[in-house]
C-alpha positions in Angstrom: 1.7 13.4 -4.9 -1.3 10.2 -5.0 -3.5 9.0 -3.3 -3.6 5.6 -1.7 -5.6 3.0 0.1 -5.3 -0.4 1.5 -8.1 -2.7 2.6 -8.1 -5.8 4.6 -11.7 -7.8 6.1 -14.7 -9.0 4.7 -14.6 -10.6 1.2 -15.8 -8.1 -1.0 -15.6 -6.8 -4.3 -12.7 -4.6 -5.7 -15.0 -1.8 -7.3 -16.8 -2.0 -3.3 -13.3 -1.0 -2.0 -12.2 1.7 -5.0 -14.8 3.3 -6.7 -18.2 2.5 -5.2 -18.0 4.7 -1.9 -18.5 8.6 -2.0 -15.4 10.6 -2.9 -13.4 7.1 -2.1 -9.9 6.4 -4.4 -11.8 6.6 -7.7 -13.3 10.2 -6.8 -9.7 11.6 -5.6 -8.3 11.0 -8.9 -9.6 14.0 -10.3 -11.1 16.0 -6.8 -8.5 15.3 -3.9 -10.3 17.4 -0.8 -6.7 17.4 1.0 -3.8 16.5 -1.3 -1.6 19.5 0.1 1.1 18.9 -3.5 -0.7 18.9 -7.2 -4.2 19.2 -8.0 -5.2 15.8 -9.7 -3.9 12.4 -10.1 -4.1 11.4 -13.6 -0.5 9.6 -14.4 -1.6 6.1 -13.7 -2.8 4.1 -10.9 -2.8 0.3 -9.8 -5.2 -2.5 -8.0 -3.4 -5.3 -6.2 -5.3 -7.8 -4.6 -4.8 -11.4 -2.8 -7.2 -14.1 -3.9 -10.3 -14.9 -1.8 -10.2 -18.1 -0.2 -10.9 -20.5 -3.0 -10.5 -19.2 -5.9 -8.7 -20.7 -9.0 -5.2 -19.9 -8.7 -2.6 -21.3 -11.5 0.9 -21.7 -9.1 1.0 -25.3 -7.7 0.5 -25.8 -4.1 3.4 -26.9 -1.9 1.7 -30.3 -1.3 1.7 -31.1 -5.0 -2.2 -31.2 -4.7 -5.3 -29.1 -5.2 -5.0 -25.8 -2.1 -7.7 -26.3 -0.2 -11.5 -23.9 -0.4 -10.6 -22.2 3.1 -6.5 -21.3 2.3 -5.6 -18.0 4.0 -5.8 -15.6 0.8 -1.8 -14.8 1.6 -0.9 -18.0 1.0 -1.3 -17.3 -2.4 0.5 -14.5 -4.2 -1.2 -11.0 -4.9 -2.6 -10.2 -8.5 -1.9 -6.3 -9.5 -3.6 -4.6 -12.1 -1.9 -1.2 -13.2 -2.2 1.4 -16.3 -0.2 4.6 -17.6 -3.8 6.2 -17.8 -5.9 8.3 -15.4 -8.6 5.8 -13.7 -11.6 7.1 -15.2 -9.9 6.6 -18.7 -9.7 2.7 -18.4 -13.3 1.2 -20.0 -12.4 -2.6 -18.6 -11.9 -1.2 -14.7 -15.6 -1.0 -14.0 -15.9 -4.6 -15.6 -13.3 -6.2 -13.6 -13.6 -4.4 -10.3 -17.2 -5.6 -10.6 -16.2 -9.0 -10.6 -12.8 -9.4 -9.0 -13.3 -10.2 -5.2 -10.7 -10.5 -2.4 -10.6 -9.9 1.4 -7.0 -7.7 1.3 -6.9 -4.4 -1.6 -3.7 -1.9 -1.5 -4.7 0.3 -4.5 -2.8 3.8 -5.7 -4.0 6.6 -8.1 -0.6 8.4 -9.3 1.1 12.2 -9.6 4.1 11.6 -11.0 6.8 13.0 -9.6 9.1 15.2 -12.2 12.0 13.7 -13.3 10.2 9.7 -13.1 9.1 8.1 -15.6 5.6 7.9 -16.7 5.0 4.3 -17.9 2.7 2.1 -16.1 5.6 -0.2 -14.3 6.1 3.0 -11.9 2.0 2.9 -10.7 1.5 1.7 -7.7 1.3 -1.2 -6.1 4.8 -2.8 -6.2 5.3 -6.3 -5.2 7.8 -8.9 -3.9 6.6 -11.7 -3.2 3.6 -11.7 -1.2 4.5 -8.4 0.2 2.6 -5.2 -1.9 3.4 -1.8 -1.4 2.7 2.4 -1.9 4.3 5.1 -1.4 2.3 8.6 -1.4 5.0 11.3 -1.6 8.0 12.1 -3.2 12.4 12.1 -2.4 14.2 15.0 -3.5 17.2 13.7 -5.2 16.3 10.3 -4.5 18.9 9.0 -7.3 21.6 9.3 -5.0 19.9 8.0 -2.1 20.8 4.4 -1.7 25.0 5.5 -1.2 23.2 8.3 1.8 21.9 5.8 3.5 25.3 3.3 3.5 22.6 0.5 1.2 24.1 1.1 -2.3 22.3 -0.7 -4.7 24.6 -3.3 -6.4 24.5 -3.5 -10.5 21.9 -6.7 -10.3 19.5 -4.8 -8.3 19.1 -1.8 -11.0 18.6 -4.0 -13.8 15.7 -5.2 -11.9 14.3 -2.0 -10.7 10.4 -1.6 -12.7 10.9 2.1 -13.7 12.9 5.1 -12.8 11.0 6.3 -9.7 11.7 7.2 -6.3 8.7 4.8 -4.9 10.2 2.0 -7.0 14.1 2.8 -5.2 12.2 2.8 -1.9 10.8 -0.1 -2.5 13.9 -1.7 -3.4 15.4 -0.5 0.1 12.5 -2.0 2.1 11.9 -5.4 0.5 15.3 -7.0 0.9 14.9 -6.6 4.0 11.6 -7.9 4.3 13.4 -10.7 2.0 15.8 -11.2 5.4 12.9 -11.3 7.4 13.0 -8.8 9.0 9.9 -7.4 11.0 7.6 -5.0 8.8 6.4 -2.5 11.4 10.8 -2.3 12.0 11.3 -1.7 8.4 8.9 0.9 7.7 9.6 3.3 10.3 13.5 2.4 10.6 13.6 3.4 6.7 11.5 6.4 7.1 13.3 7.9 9.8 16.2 7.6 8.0 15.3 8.9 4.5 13.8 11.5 6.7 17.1 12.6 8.1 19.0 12.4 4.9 16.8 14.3 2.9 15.0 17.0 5.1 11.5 17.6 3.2 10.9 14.7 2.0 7.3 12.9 1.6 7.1 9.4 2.8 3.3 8.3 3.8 3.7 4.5 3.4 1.3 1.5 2.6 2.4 -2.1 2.8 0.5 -5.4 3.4 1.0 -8.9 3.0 -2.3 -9.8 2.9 -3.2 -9.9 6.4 -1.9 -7.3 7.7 -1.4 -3.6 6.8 1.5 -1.4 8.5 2.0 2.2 7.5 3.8 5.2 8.1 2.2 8.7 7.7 5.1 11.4 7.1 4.3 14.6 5.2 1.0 14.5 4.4 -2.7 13.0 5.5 -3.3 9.4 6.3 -7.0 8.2 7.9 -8.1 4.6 8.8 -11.7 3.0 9.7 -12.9 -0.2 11.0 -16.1 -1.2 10.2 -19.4 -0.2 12.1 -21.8 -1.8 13.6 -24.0 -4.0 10.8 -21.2 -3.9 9.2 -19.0 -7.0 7.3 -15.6 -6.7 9.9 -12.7 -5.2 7.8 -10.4 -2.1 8.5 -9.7 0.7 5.6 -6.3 3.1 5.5 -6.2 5.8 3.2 -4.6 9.1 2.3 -8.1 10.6 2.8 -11.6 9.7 4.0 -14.5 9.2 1.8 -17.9 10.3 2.8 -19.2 7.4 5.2 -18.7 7.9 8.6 -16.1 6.6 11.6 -12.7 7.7 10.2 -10.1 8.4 12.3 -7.0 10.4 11.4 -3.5 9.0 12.1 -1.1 11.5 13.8 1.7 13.3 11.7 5.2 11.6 11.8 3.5 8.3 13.3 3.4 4.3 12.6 0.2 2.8 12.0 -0.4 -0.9 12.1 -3.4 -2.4 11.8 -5.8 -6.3 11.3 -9.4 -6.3 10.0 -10.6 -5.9 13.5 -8.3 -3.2 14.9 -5.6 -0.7 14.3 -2.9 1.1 16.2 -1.2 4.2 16.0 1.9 5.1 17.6 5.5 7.8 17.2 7.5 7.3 14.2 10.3 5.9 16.1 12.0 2.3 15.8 9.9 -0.6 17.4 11.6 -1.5 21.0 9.7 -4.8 20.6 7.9 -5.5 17.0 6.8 -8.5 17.9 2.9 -7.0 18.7 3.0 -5.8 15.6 3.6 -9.0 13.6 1.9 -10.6 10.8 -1.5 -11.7 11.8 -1.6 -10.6 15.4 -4.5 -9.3 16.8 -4.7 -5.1 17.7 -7.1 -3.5 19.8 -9.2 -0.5 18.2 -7.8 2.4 18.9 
């Protein structure tokens, strides 16, 4: 099992986000209060983050010209930084989270599963794109899932797969379709239902966010969100478990969660009639 979060509000540092709040993603690594599978997560973890409006950015803008201060943060594609080693083992994390600020986070702390390997290209966050993505939980004989499901996995597609994970196959499923365009609230819970069916027992609490958005899926085990109090820089938090602040909320077993830095929703774990609410960038009410 892990332990995941995923931020999106306020400009703010990445060490304000992971390890500066009381038992936040930092703390979990070694003291979980309710990971119901392993005891600590000390197989790797992950940062990714988008880059705050204005910040130096080496890809050339579609215009040919400098992007301008007040770009959307998406616009630009997500940095990740990931290790093999347990969190509190890296010496340069305290340095860089000190410094590193962004207004969207998705960040993982890692249990491998057995049989996966155990090198840091299967830590948490994966990307495509602009898309990033975790996956807190585990597929019993997740080799043979993609032939299941009727999505084999063509001979190109393995020989870009990161590692030998079950996350990293899932992730493979879910981001050529976000690829097609498809909608992302669709995706997630379309997917999980169906892994779900074909192998009974599995784990599948899901984070993915482009940026400005974050849509998840809690299946198997804990997932809690916050939005920001009053006083308060505006931003919404999702994780596997609450720190010690105040004003979290848990999401419902087997549901959807979908959520903007000033709101998120929560609804059954059943295929969006209509995901068009849900898209990129539109506005939720607080639940």
């Amino acid at each position: 099992m892990c332990r995941h979060l995923a931020y999106i509000g306020a400009e703010t540092t990445l060490a304000a986000v992971v390890s500066e709040p009381p038992h936040g993603l930092y703390e979990q690594s070694w003291a979980p209060r309710l990971q119901r599978y392993g005891t600590v997560n000390a197989d790797g973890f992950g940062i990714g983050w988008y880059p705050a409006p204005g910040s130096a950015d080496p890809a050339p803008h579609p215009s040919g010209q400098a992007p301008p201060a007040d770009e959307p943060p998406a616009d630009k594609p997500p940095a990740r930084y990931r290790r093999a080693v347990p969190i509190w083992a890296d010496g340069n994390l305290p340095d860089l989270t000190r410094v590193v600020r962004s207004t969207a986070v998705l960040a993982a702390v890692r249990d491998a599963t057995a049989g996966t390997c155990q090198d840091e290209s299967a830590a948490a966050p994966f990307a495509h794109g602009r898309w990033l993505f975790s996956h807190n939980g585990a597929i019993p004989d997740w080799p043979a899932l993609p032939d299941d499901l009727g999505e084999p996995v063509t001979a190109a597609e393995v020989a870009t797969l990161e590692a030998r994970c079950d996350s990293v196959l899932l992730w493979l499923l879910l981001s050529r379709r976000l690829a097609a365009g498809e909608d992302p609230a669709h995706v997630l819970a379309d997917t999980a239902l169906r892994v779900a069916a074909a192998r009974p027992g599995s784990r599948l609490n899901l984070l993915l966010t482009d940026g400005r958005s974050i849509t998840g899926v809690r299946h198997g085990d804990t997932l809690w969100y916050r939005t920001a109090a009053d006083g308060e820089p505006p931003g919404v938090l999702v994780a596997s478990e609450p720190d010690d602040r105040d004003g979290w909320r848990e999401a419902p077993e087997h549901s959807l969660l979908t959520a903007t830095a000033t709101g998120v929703r929560t609804r059954p774990l059943t295929p969006p009639r209509d995901a068009c609410p849900d898209a990129p960038g539109a506005a939720l009410p607080p639940a």
